[in-house]
C-alpha angles and dihedrals in degrees: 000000000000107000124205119234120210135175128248137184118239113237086208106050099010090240117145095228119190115242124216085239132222131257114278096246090051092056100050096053091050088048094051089039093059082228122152117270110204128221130184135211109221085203118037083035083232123153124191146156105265109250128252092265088049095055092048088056088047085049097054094045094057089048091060114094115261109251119244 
């Protein structure tokens, strides 16, 4: 199953750090759910809920078209 990585920013050092990313379907129904996304930080060993702008971003990614 294909997953969809996404950035978000560390509460802890302010780096946008990439995120593996989880499978599209997953996503959506976080998304719709209004249910928490997590996101870690390899460096600082954080881990936090991505914030509104950034679920929006998550929301428009996945709107785009996939590439072929």
């Amino acid at each position: 199953m294909d997953t969809v990585p996404f950035y978000a920013e560390c509460p802890n050092c302010g780096s946008e750090r990439v995120q593996p990313g989880l499978p599209r379907d997953e996503l959506l129904q976080l998304l719709e759910a209004g249910a928490e996304i997590p996101a870690y930080c390899s460096s600082c060993d954080e881990h936090w809920t991505v914030s509104t702008e950034e679920r929006v971003d998550i929301a428009r990614s996945l709107a785009r078209p996939k590439p072929k």
